[in-house]
Structure formats: C-alpha cells, structure tokens
C-alpha positions in Angstrom: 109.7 93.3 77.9 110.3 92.1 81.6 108.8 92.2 84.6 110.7 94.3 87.4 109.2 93.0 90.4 110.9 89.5 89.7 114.6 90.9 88.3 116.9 90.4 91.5 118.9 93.0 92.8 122.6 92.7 92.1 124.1 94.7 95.0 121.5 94.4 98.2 120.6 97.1 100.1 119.3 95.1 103.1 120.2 91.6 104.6 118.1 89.6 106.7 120.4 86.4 108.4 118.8 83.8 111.1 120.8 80.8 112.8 118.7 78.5 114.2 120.0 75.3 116.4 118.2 73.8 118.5 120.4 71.6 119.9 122.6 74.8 121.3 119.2 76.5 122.5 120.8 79.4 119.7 118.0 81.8 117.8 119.8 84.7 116.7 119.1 87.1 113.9 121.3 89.0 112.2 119.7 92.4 109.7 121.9 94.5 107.9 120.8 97.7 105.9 122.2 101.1 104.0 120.7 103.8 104.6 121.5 108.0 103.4 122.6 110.1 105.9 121.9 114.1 105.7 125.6 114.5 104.8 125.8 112.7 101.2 127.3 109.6 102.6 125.7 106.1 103.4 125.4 104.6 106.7 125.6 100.6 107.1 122.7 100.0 110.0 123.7 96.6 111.8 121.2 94.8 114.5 121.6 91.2 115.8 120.2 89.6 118.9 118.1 86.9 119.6 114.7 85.9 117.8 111.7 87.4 119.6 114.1 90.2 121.5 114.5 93.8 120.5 119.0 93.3 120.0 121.4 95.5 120.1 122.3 98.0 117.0 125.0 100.0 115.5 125.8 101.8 112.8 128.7 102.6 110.7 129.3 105.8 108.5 130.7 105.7 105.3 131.3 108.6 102.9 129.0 107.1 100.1 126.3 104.5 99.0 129.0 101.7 97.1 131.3 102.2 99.8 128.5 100.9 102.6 127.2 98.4 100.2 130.8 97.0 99.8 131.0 96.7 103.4 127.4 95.1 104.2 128.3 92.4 101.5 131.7 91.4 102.9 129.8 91.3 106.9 127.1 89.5 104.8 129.6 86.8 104.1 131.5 86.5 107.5 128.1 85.7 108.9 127.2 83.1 106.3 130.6 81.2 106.8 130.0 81.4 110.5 126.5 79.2 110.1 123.6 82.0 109.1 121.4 82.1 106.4 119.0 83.7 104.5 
C-alpha cells in the first residue's frame, strides 16, 4: 500500500536545531528528545552548546509521553523564532 520508511511523523520524538552565523562567530546546536522513564511518565531530554563541544543538558519530567511531546514542540518553536533550524 505505502511505504513506512518515507510517511513522516506527525508528533516528533526528537529535534535536532543548529544556528549558524558566521558573522557573530555563533555555532550552536540545539537537540531535543522524549524519552520513558521507569515510572510511566516521559522525560523531555534537552542539550545545546556549541558545535564541536560536548554542552550542557537537562532534563524535564513529565507524567506521560503527549504531555513531553507537547512541551518539546512548543521549545521546538521558541528556538525556531529565535533563528535555529532544522
């Protein structure tokens, strides 16, 4: 019927975000994922830094998967209105 590997996902689990200017000297990426936690809930994993450097990380507990994936898609667009991308 169709092929599965080339159907999109509607609601992301992961996000992967760069800004690049060289102009500013600024290479900064920006990955977002959910994740299950042993309790039943979702946590929303966040890590951003610069390109070629190991970041910084934190993550955010939520009690399940939609809540988390609400969250990572509302981050998901702060960050694209503030100049990242895809």
């Amino acid at each position: 019927m169709f092929d599965i590997s080339r159907q999109m996902e509607v609601f992301p689990t992961t996000v992967d975000l760069k800004r690049i200017d060289p102009s500013l000297n600024m290479r900064r990426f920006y990955r977002m994922s959910v994740q299950p936690d042993l309790f039943g809930g979702a946590c929303l994993v966040r890590e951003w830094g610069r390109i070629g450097f190991r970041g910084q990380m934190m993550v955010e507990t939520h009690p399940d998967e939609g809540n988390a994936i609400t969250a990572l898609m509302k981050l998901a667009a702060v960050k694209k209105r503030r100049g990242y991308v895809q």
